[in-house]
NULO-163096 format. One line per field, with one value per atom (N, C-alpha, C): residue in three letters; chain; atom name; x, y, z. Coordinates in Angstrom, 1 decimal, decimal comma, m for minus. Atoms other than C-alpha are relative to their C-alpha. Layout:
residues N
vokol <- c(ALA; ...)
tilo <- c(A; ...)
votor <- c(CA; ...)
east <- c(X; ...)
north <- c(Y; ...)
up <- c(Z; ...)
END
This chain:
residues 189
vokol <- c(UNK; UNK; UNK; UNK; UNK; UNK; UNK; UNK; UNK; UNK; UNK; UNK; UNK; UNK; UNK; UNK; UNK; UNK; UNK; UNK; UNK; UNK; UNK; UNK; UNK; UNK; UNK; UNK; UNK; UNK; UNK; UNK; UNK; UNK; UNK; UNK; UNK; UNK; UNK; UNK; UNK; UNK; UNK; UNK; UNK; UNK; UNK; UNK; UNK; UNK; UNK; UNK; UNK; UNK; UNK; UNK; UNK; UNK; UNK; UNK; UNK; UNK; UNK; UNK; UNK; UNK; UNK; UNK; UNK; UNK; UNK; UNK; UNK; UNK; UNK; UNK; UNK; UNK; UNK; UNK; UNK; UNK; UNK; UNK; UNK; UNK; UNK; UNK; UNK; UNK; UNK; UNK; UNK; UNK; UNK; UNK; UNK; UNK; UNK; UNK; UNK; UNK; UNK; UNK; UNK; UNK; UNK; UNK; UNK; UNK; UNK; UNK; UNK; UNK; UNK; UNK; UNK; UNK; UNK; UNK; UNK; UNK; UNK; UNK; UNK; UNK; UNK; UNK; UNK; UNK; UNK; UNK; UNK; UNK; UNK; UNK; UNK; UNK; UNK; UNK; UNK; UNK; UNK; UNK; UNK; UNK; UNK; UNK; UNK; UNK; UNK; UNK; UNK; UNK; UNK; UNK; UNK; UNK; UNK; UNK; UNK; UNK; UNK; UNK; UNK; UNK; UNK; UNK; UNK; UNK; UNK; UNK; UNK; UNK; UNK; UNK; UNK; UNK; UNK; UNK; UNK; UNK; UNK; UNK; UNK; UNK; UNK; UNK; UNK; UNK; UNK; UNK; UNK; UNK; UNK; UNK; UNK; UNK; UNK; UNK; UNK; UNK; UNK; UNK; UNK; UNK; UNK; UNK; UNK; UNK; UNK; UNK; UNK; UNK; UNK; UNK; UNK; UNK; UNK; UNK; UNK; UNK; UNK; UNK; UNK; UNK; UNK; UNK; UNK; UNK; UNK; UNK; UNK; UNK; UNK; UNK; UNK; UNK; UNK; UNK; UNK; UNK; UNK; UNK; UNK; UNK; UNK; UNK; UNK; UNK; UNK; UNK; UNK; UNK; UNK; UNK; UNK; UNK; UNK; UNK; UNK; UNK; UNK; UNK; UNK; UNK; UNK; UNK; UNK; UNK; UNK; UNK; UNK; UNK; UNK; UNK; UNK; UNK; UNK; UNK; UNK; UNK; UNK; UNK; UNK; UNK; UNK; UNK; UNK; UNK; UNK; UNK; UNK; UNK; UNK; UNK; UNK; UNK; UNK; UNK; UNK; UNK; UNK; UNK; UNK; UNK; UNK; UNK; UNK; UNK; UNK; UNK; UNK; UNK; UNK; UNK; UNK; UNK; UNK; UNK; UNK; UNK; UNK; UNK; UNK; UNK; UNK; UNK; UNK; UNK; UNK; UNK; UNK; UNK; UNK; UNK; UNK; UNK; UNK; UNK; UNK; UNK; UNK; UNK; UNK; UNK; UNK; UNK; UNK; UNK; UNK; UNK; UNK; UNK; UNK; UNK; UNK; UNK; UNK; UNK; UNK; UNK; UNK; UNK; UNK; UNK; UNK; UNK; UNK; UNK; UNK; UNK; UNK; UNK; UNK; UNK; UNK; UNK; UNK; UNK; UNK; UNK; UNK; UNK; UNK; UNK; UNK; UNK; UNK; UNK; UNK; UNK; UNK; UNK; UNK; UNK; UNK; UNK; UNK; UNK; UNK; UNK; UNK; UNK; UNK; UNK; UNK; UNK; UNK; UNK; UNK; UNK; UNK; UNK; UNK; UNK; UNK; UNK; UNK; UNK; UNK; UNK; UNK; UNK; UNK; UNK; UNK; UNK; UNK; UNK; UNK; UNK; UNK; UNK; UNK; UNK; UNK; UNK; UNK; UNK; UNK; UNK; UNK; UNK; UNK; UNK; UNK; UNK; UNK; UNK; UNK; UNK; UNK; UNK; UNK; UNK; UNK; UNK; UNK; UNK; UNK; UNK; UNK; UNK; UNK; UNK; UNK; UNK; UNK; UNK; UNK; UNK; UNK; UNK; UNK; UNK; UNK; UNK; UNK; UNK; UNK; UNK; UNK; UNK; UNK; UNK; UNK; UNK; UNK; UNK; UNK; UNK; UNK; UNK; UNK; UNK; UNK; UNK; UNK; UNK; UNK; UNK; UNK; UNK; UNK; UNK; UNK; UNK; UNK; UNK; UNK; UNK; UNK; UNK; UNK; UNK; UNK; UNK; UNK; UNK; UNK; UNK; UNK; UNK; UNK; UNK; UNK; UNK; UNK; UNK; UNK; UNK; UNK; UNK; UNK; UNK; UNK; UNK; UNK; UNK; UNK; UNK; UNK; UNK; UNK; UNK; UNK; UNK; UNK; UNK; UNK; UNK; UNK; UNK; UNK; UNK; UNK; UNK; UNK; UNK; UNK; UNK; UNK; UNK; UNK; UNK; UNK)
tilo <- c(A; A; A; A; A; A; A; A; A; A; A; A; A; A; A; A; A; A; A; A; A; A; A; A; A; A; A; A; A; A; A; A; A; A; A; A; A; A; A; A; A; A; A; A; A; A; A; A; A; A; A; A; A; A; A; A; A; A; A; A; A; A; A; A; A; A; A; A; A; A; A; A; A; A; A; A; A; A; A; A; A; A; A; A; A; A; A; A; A; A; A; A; A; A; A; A; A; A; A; A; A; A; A; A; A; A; A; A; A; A; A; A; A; A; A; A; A; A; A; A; A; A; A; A; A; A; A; A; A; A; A; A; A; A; A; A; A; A; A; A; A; A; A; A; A; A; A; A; A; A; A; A; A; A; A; A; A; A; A; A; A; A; A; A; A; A; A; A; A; A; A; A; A; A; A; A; A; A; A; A; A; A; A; A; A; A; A; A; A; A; A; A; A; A; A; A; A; A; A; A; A; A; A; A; A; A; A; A; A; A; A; A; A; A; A; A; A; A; A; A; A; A; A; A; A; A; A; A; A; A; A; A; A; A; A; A; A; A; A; A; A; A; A; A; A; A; A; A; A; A; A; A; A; A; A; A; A; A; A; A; A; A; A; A; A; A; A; A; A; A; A; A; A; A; A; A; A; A; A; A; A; A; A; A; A; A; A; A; A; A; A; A; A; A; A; A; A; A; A; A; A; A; A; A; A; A; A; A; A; A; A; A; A; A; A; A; A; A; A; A; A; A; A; A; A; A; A; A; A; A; A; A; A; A; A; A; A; A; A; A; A; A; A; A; A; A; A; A; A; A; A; A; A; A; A; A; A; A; A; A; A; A; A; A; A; A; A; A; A; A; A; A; A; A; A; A; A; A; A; A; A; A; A; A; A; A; A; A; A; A; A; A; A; A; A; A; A; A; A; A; A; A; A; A; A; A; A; A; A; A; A; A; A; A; A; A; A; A; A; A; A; A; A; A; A; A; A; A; A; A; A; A; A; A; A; A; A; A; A; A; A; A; A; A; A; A; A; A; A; A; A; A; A; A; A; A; A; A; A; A; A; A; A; A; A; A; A; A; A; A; A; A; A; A; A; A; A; A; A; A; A; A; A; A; A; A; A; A; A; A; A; A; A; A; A; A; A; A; A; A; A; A; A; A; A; A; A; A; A; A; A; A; A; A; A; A; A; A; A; A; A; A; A; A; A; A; A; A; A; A; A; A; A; A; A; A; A; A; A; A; A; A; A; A; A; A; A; A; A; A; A; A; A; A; A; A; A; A; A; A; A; A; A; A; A; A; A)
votor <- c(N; CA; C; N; CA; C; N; CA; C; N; CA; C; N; CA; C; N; CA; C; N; CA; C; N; CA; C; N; CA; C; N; CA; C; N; CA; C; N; CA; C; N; CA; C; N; CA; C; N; CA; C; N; CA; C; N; CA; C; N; CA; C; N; CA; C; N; CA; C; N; CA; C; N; CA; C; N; CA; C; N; CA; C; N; CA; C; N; CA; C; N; CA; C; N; CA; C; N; CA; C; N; CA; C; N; CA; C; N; CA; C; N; CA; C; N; CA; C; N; CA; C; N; CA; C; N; CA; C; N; CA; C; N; CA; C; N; CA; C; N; CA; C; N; CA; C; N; CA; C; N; CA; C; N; CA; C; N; CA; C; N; CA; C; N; CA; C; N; CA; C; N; CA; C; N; CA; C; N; CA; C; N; CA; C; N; CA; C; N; CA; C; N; CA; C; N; CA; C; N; CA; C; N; CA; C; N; CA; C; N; CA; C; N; CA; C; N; CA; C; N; CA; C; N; CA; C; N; CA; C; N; CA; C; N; CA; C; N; CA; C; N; CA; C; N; CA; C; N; CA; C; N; CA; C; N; CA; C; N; CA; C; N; CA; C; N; CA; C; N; CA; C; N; CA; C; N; CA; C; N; CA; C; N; CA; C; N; CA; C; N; CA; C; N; CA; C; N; CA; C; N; CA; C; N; CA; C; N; CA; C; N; CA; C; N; CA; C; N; CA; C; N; CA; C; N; CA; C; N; CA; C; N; CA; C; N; CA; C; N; CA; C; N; CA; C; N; CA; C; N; CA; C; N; CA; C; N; CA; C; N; CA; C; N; CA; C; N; CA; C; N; CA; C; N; CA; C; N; CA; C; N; CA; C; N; CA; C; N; CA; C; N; CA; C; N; CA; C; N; CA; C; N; CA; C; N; CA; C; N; CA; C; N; CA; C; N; CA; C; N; CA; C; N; CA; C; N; CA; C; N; CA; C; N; CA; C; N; CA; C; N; CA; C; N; CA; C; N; CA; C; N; CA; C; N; CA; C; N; CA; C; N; CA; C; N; CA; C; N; CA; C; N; CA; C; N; CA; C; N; CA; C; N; CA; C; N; CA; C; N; CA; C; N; CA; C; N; CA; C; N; CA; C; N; CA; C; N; CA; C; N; CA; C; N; CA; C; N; CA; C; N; CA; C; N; CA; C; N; CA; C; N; CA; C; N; CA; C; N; CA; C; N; CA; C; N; CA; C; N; CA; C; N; CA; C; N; CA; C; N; CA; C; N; CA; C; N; CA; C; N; CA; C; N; CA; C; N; CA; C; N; CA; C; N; CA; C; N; CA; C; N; CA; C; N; CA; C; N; CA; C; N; CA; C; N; CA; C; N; CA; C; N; CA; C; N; CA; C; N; CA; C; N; CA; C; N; CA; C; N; CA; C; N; CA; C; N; CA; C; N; CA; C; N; CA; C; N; CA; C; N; CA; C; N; CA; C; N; CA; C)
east <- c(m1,0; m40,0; 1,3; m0,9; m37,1; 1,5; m1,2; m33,2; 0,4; m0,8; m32,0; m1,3; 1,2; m35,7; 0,5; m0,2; m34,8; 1,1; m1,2; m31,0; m0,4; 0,6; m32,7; m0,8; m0,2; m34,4; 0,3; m1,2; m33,2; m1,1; 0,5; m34,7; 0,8; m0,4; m34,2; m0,4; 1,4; m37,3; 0,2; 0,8; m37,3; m1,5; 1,8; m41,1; 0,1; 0,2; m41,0; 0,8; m0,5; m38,6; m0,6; 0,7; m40,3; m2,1; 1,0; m43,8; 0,3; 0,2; m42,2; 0,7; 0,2; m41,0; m0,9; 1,1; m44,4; 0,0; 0,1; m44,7; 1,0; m1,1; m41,5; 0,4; m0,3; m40,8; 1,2; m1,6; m37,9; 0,2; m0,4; m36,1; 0,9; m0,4; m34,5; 0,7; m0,8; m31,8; 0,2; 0,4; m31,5; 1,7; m1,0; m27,7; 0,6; m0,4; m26,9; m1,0; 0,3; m29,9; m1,0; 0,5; m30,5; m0,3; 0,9; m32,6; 1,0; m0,9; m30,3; m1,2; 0,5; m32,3; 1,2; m0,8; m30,8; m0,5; 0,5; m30,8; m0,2; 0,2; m32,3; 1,8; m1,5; m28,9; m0,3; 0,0; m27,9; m0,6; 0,4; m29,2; 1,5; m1,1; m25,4; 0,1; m0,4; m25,2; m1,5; 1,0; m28,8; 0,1; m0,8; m27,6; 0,8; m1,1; m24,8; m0,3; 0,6; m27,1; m0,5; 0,5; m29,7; 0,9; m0,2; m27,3; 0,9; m0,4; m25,6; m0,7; 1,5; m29,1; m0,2; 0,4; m29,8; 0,9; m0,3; m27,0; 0,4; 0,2; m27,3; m1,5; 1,2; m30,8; 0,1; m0,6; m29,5; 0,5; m1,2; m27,3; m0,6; 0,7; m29,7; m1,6; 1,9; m33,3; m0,3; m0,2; m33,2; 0,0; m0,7; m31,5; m1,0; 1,1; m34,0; 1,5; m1,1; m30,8; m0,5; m0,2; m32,3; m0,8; 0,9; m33,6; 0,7; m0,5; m32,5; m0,9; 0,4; m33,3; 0,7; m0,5; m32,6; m0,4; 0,3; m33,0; m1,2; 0,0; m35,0; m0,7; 0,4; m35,7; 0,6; m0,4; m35,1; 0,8; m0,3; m32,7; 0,6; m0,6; m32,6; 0,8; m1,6; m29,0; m0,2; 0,8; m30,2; m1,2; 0,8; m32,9; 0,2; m0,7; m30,9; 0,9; m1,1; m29,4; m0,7; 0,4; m31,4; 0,5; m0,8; m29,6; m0,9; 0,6; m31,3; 1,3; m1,0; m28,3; m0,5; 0,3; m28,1; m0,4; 0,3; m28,4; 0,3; m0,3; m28,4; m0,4; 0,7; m29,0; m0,1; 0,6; m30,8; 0,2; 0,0; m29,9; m1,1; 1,6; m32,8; 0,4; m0,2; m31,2; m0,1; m0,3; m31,6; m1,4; 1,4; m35,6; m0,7; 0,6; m36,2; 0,1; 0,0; m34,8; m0,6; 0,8; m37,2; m1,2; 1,1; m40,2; m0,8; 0,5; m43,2; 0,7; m0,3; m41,7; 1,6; m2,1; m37,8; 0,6; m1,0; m35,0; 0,6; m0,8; m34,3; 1,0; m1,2; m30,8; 1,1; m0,9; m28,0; 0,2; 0,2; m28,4; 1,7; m1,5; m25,5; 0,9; m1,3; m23,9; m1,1; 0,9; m24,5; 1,1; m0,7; m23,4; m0,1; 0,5; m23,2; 1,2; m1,0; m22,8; 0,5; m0,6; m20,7; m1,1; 0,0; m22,6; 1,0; m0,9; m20,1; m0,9; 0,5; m22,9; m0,1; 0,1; m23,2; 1,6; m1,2; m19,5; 1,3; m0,6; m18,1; m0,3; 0,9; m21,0; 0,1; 0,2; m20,5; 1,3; m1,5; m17,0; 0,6; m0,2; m16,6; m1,2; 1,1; m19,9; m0,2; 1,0; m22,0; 1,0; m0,5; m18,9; 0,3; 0,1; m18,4; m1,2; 1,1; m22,0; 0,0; 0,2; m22,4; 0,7; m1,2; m19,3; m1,1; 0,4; m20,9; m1,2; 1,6; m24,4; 0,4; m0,5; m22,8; m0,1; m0,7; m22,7; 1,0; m1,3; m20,5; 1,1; m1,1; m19,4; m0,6; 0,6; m19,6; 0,5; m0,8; m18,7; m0,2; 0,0; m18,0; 0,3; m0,4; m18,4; 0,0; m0,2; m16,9; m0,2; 0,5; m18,5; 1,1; m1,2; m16,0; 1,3; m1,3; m13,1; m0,3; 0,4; m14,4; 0,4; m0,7; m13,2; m1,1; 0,9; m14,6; 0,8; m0,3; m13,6; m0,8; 0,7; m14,6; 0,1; m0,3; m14,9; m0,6; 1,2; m15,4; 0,5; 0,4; m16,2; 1,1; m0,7; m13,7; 0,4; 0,4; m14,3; m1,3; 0,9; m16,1; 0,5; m0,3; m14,5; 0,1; m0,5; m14,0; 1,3; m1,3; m10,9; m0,1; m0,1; m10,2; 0,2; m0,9; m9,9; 0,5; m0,4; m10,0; m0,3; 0,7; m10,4; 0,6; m0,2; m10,2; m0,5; 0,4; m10,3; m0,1; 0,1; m11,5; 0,2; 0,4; m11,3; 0,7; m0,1; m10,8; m1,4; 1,3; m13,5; 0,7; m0,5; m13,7; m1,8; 1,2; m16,0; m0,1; 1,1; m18,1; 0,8; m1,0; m16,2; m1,4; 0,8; m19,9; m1,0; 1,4; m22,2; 1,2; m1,4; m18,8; m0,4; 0,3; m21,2; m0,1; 0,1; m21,7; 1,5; m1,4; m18,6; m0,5; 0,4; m18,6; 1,3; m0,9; m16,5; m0,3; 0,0; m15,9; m0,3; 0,3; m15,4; m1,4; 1,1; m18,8; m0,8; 0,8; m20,6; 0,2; m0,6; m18,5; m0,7; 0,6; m19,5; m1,1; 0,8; m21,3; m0,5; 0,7; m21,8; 0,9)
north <- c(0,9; m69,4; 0,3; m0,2; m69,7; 0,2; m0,2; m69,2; m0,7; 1,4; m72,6; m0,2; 0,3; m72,8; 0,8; m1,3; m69,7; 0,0; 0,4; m71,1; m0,8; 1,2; m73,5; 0,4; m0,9; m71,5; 1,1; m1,1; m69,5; 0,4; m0,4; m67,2; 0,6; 0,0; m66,3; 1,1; m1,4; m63,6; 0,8; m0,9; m60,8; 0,4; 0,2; m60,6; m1,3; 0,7; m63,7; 0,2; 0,0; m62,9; 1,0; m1,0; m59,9; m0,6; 0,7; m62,0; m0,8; 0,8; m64,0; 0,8; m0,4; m61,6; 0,7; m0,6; m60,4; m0,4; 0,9; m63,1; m0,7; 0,1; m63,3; 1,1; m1,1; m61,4; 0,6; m0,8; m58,5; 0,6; m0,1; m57,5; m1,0; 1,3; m59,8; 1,1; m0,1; m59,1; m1,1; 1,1; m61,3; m0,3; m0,1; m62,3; m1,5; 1,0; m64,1; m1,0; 1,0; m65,7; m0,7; 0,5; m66,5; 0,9; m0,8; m64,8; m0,4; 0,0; m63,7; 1,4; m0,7; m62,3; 2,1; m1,9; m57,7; m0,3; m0,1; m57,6; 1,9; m1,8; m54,2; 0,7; m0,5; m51,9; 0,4; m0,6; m50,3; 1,5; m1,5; m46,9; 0,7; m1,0; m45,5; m0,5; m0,1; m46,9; 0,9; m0,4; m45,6; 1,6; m1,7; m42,2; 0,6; m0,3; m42,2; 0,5; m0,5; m42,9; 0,8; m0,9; m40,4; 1,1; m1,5; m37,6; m0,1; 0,0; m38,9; 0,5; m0,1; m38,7; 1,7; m1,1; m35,4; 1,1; m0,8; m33,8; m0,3; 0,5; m35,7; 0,9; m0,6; m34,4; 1,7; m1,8; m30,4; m0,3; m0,4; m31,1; m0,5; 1,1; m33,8; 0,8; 0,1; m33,3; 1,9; m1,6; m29,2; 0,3; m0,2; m28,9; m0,6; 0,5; m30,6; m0,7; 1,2; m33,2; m1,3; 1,5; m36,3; m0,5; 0,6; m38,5; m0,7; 0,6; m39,5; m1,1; 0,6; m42,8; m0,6; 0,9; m45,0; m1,6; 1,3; m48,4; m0,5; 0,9; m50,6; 0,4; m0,4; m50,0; m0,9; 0,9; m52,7; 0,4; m0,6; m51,8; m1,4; 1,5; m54,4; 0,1; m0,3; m54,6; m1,2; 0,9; m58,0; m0,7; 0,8; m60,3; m1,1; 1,1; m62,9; 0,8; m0,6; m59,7; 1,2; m1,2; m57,3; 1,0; m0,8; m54,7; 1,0; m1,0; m52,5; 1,1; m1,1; m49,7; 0,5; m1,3; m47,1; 1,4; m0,9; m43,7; m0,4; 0,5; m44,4; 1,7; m0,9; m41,6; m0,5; m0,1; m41,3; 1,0; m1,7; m38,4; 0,0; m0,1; m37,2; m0,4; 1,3; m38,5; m1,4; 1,5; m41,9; m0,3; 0,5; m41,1; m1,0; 1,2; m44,2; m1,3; 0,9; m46,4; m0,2; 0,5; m45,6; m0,8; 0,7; m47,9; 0,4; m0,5; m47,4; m1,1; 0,9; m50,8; m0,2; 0,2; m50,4; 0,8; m0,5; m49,5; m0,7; 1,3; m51,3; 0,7; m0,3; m50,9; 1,0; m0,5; m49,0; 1,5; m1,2; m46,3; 0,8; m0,3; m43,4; 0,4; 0,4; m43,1; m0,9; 1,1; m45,7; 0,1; 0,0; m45,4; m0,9; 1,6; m48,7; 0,5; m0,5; m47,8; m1,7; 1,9; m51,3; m0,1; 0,7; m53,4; m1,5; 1,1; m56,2; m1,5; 0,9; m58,7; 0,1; 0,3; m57,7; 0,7; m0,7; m55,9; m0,5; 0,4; m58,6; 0,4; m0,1; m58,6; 1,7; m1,1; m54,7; 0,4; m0,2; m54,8; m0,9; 1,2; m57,7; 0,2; 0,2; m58,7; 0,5; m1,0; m55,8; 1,1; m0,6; m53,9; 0,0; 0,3; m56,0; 0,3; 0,1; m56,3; 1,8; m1,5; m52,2; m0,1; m0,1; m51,9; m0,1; 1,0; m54,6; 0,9; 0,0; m52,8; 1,5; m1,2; m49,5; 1,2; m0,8; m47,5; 0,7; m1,3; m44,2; 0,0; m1,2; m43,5; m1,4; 0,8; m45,7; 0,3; m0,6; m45,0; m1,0; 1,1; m47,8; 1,0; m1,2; m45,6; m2,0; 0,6; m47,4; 0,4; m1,1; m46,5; m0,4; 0,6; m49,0; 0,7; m0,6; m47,4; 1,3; m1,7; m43,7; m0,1; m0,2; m44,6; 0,1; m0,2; m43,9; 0,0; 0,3; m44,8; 0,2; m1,2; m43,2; m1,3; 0,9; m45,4; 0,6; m0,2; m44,5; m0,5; 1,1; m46,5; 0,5; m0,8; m46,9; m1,1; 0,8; m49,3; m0,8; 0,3; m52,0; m0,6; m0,1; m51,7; 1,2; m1,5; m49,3; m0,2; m0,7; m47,5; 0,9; m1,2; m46,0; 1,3; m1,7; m42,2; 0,6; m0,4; m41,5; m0,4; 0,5; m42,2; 0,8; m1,0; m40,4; m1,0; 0,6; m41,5; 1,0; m1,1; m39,7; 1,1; m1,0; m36,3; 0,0; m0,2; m34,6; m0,1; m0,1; m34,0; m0,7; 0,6; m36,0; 0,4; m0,8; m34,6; m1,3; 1,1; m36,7; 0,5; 0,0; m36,6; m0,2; m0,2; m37,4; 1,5; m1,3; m34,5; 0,7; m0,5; m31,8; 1,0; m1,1; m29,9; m1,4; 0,6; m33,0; m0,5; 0,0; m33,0; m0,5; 0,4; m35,1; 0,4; 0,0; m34,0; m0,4; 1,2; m36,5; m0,1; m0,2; m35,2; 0,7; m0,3; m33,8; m1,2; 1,3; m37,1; m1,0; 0,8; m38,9; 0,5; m0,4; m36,7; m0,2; 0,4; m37,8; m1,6; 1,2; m41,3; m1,0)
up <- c(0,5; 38,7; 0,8; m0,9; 41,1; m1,5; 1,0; 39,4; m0,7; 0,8; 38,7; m1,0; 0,5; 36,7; m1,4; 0,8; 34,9; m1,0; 0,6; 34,1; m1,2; 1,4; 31,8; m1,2; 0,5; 30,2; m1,1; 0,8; 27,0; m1,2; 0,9; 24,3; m1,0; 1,0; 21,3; m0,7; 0,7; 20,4; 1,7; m0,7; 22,3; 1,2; 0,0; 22,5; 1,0; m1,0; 23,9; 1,5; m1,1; 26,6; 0,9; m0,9; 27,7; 0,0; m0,8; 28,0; 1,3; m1,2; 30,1; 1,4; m1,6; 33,1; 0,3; m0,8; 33,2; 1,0; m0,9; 35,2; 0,8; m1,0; 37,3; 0,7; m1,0; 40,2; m0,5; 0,4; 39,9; m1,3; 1,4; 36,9; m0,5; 0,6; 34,4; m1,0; 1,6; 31,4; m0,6; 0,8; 29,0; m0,8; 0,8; 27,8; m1,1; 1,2; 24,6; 0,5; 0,1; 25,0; 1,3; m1,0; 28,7; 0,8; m0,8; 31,5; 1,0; m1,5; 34,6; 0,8; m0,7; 37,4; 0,1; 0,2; 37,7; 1,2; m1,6; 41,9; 0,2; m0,7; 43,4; 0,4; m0,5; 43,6; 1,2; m1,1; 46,3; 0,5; m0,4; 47,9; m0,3; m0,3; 47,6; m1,9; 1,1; 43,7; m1,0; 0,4; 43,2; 0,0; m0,3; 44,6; m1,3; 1,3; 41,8; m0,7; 1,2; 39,0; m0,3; 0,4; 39,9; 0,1; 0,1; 40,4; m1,6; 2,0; 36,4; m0,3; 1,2; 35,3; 0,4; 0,0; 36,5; m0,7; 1,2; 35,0; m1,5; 1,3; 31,7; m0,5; 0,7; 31,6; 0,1; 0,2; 32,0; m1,5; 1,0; 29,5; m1,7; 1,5; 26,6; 0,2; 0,2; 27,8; m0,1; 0,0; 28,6; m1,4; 1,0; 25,7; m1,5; 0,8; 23,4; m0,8; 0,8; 21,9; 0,2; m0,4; 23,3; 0,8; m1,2; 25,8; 1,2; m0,9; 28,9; 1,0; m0,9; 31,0; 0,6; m1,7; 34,2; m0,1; m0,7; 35,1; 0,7; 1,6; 34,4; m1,3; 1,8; 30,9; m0,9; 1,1; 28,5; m1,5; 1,4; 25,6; m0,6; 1,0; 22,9; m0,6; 0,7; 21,4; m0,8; 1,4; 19,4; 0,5; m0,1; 19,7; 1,2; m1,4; 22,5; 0,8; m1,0; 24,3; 0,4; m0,4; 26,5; 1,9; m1,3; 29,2; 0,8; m0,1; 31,1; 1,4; m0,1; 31,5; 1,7; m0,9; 34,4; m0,5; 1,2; 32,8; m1,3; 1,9; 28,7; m0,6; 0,4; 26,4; m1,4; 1,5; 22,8; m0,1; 0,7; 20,7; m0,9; 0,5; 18,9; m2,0; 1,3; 15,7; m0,4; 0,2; 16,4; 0,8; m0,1; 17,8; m0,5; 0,4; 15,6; 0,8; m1,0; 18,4; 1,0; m0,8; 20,6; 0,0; 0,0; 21,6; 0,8; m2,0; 24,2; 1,2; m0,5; 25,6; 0,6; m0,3; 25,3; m1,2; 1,2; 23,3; m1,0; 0,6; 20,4; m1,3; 0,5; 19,4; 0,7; m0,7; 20,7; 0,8; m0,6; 23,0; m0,7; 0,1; 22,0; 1,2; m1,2; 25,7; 1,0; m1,4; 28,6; 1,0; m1,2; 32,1; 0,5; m1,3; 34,6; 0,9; m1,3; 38,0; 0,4; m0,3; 38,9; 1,5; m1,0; 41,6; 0,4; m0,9; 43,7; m1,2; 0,9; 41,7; m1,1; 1,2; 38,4; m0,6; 0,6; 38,0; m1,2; 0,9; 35,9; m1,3; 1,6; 33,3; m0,4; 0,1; 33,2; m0,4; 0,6; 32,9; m1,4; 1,2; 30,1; m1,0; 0,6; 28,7; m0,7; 0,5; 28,4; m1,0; 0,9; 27,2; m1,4; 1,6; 24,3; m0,7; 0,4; 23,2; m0,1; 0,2; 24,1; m1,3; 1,3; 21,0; m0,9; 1,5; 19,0; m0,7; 0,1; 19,3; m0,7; 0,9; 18,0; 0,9; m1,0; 21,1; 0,0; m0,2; 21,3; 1,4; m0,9; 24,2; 1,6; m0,8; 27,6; 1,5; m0,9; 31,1; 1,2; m0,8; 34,1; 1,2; m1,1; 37,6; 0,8; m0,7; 40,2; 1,8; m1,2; 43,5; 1,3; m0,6; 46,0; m0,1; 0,2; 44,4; m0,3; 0,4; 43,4; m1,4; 0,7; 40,3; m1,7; 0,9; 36,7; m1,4; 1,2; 33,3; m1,1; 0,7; 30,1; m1,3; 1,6; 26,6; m0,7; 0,9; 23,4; m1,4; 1,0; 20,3; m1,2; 1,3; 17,5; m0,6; 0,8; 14,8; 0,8; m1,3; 17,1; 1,6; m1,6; 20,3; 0,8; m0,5; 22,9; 0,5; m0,9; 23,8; 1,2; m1,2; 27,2; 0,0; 0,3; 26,5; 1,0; m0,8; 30,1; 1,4; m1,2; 33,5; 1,3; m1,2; 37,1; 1,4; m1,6; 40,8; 1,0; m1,3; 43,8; m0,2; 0,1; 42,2; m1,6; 1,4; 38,8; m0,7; 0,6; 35,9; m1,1; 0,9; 32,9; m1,0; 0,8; 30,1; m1,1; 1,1; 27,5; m1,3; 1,6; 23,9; m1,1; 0,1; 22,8; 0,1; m0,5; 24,4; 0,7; m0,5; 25,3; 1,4; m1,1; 27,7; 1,3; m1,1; 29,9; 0,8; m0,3; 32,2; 1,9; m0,9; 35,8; 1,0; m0,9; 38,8; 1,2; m0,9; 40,9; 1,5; m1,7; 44,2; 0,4; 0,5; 43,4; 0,3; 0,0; 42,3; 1,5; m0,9; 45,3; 1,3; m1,3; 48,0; 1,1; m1,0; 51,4; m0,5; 0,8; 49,9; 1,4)
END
């Protein structure tokens, strides 16, 4: 089913939205409803996530707190809204969220490394919805700019607590051992 096919389009069940990209090339999210193709990232934003992920999982999976995943992985935040995050974590208190299929309901931190194509929905969108879905803590790395911004949930929005460009460390308010320095994450990219 080509894009404009796809625009038309709209679900409402879950379940049904994930029968239907068995059958469509790629990955697919699903926002408020409608199926938007997720394009393959880049080798330099893929770089990013896996080196988040790996020291998220020192610091969650090691540690027996939690669960850590990547992309794609389907996390249902409602019924007409599915994301599939960059790194996400589950704390092992909220083990009820997981599925063998996805996540349903609000992971407690989420990373989105920005791509040039999806950097609106990642900056707006997904932010709100992340909040709405009861997400902690949320973090927007900017790979173009080095830059990295920190959110964390307070009633249902996020507030900026912190943010750094091209060097400096900024630690999780969430998980206090996971802490990212920049010039670190940034380097040889």
């Amino acid at each position: 089913m080509s894009e404009s096919v796809a625009e038309t389009v709209r679900f409402s069940r879950y379940e049904d939205f994930r029968r239907w990209t068995e059958s469509q090339p790629g990955y697919w999210i699903l926002v408020h409803g409608e199926p938007m193709p997720s394009p393959s990232p880049s080798r330099i934003h893929q770089e990013i996530s896996v080196r988040l992920e790996m020291l998220l999982f020192e610091v969650v999976r090691r540690t027996g707190r939690g669960w850590v995943y990547d992309a794609p992985l389907d996390v249902k935040l409602r019924e007409d809204t599915v994301y599939q995050p960059d790194p996400l974590v589950v704390l092992r208190e909220h083990a009820d969220r997981l599925r063998p299929t996805h996540i349903e309901g609000a992971p407690d931190l989420i990373i989105e490394v920005l791509s040039p194509a999806t950097a609106h929905l990642d900056l707006w969108e997904k932010r709100y919805d992340y909040a709405q879905a009861g997400v902690q803590e949320y973090w927007i790395v900017d790979p173009e700019s080095r830059r990295i911004e920190l959110y964390v949930r307070e009633g249902e929005q996020f507030r900026l607590h912190a943010s750094a460009q091209h060097s400096g460390r900024l630690r999780s308010v969430l998980l206090p051992d996971f802490e990212v320095d920049l010039g670190t994450l940034f380097r040889d990219l």
